[in-house]
C-alpha positions, 0 to 999 in steps of 0.5 A: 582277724584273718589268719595270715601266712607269709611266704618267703620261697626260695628262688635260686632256680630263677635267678641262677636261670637270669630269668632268661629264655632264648629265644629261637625264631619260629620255623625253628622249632619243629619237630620232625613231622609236627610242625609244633611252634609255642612263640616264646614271645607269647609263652609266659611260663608252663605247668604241667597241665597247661601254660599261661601266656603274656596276657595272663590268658590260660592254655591247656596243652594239645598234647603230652609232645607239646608238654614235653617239648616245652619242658625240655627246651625251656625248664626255667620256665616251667614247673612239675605241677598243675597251677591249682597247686602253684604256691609261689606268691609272685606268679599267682599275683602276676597271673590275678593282675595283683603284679605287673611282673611275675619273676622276682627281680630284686636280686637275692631277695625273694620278699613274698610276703602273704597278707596272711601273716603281717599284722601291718608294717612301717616304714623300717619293718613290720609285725607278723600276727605273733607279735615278731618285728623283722626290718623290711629286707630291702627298699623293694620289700617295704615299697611292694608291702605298701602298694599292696596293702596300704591299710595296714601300713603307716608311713613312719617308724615303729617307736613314731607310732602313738596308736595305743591299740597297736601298742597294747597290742605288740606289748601283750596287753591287748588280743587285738590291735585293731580298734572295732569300737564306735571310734578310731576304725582304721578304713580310710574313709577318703579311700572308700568309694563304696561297699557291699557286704563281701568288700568294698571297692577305693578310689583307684576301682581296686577291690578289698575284702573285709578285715573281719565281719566288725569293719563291715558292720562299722562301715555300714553303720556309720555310712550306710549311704554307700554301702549295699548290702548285697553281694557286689556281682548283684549290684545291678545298678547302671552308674556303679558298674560303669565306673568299676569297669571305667567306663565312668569317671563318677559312680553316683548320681549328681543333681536331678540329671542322671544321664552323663554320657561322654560325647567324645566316648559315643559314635551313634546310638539307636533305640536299643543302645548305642556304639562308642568309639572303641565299637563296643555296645552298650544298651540304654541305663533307661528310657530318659538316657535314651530321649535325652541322647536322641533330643541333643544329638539327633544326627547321630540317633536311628530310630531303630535297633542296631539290628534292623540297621540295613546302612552297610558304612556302619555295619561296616563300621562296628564289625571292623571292616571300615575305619570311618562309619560315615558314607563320604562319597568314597567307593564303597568297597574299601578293605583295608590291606593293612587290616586283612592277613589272608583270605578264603573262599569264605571269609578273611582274618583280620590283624586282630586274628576276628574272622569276616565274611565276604560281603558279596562275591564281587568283594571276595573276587577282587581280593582274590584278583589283587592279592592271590599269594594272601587267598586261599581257594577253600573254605577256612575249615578246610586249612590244614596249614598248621602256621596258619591256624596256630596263628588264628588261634592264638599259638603263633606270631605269624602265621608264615614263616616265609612272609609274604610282602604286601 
């Protein structure tokens, strides 16, 4: 049985803070000569040696005056440690993808409770692994404990449950509650897809470990159709890892027919792999997925590596210079205004801050004839525009403070 702690951290600073920030426009915020701008938008919260943004991606700190800007101008949100030492339950389950939220919105309460210290719980309190009971603190705690470990809670009162092993168990008569034996596991087995020998994944794609080296070795022994004994970054099997990554709606093979690509979900394919409709590559599982393809959707099957591909609609297609990939007798020059922030004599960024190449020098003069206030007559590694290469690289939400209009 895991050792479980809990962890029930104060957070006065938080919440007497509101969990509140303000926030200051962009071109307000630098600082004598450094033109310094963290967004506030984008800046979930600081630690010493770096900060987190709102999509939960890491940023270290360019330089100590950045660290102490941030720390002066917005204490609530930073912390005096490096995130290796964080302990506070909330922000690493936020910063994990375990939590939507990583403040602590439920009043008073500070509920973070750390698997490692509840035996399991019911719907009016729970057991911690020294046989303590303690009636959940409010709705909220209860709700999260379930979402989150579901395994081991069970939704009716304590003096409802009629397990005995859990009832030994509290009352001092058993070291265990759980039952390893041949009967009772509790694994719901309508909730496990598949298992490897490091955990198992449910039906929802979440990942669990195992309780102990005895629930993996029941599972396996009693449904060893859907357990692999393999770590489960070793599984190389096509179908599994489609749908971990939902790309998928079945992970198993069905019938004599192991091919089941969605066609609304593929644009075209070549002999090497194929697009789908989000641009992104996916290579051929085999060589039957790849005739099967070619033999029902001909039209949209090249008999050629995406590399040798010399049509410039889909090349322009792929790279996200084109919305359509099919040539429908429109000229075929077409950037889209919507789609292009500033140029270069090199190349342009897009709205999604990727970088492009001109395609020819007629291109790139046409941009620069019909939208000079947004082209720059240099290479962009010659920028020193400090808007603009904080908003290529991801530290501002615009890249002017003065916009310019369309």
């Amino acid at each position: 049985m895991n050792k479980f702690t809990i962890g029930l951290l104060a957070a006065s600073a938080l919440c007497s803070a509101g969990l509140a920030v303000t926030a200051v426009p962009a071109a307000a915020q630098n600082r004598g000569d450094s033109s310094f701008s963290v967004s506030l938008g984008d800046v979930a919260f600081g630690y010493s040696d770096g900060y987190y943004d709102n999509e939960r991606r890491w940023h270290s700190w360019r330089d100590d005056d950045e660290r102490i800007w941030y720390e002066q101008n917005h204490g609530p949100t930073y912390y005096q440690m490096g995130r290796n030492d964080e302990r506070d339950q909330f922000r690493r389950d936020w910063r994990d993808g375990r939590r939507n939220s990583w403040r602590n919105n439920g009043g008073d309460s500070n509920f973070s409770i750390s698997l490692g210290n509840v035996a399991f719980g019911y719907s009016d309190g729970y057991y911690d692994n020294n046989r303590g009971w303690h009636s959940w603190r409010d709705d909220d705690e209860r709700i999260w404990y379930q979402s989150n470990y579901r395994p081991t809670y069970y939704h009716y009162s304590r003096y409802n449950d009629r397990h005995q092993w859990r009832r030994d168990w509290r009352d001092g008569r058993r070291n265990n509650w759980r039952n390893d034996g041949d009967v009772g596991f509790s694994v719901s087995l309508g909730n496990v897809a598949f298992g490897y020998s490091d955990g198992y994944y449910d039906n929802d794609r979440r990942w669990h470990r195992w309780n102990s080296v005895n629930q993996r070795n029941w599972y396996r022994q009693n449904h060893g159709q859907t357990y692999y004994q393999m770590r489960r970054y070793r599984d190389r099997d096509r179908f599994r890892r489609d749908w971990r990554d939902g790309r998928r709606n079945d992970w198993q093979v069905i019938g004599n027919s192991n091919f089941s690509i969605s066609l609304g979900n593929v644009v075209f394919g070549y002999s090497d792999g194929y697009y789908d409709n989000n641009r992104r590559w996916h290579t051929w599982r085999n060589d039957n997925e790849r005739n099967w393809y070619r033999q029902n959707h001909g039209q949209t099957y090249y008999q050629l590596s995406r590399d040798r591909d010399r049509d410039r609609y889909r090349r322009d297609w792929w790279e996200g210079r084109r919305n359509d990939w099919r040539d429908d007798g429109a000229s075929s020059f077409s950037i889209s205004l919507g789609n292009v922030v500033f140029g270069y004599s090199d190349g342009y960024y897009d709205n999604n801050r990727r970088w492009h190449t001109w395609r020819n020098d007629n291109e790139r003069n046409w941009y620069q004839q019909n939208h000079g206030q947004r082209y720059f007559q240099m290479n962009r590694d010659g920028d020193r525009d400090r808007n603009r290469r904080d908003w290529r690289d991801g530290r501002r939400d615009t890249w002017s403070d003065d916009r310019v209009p369309d």
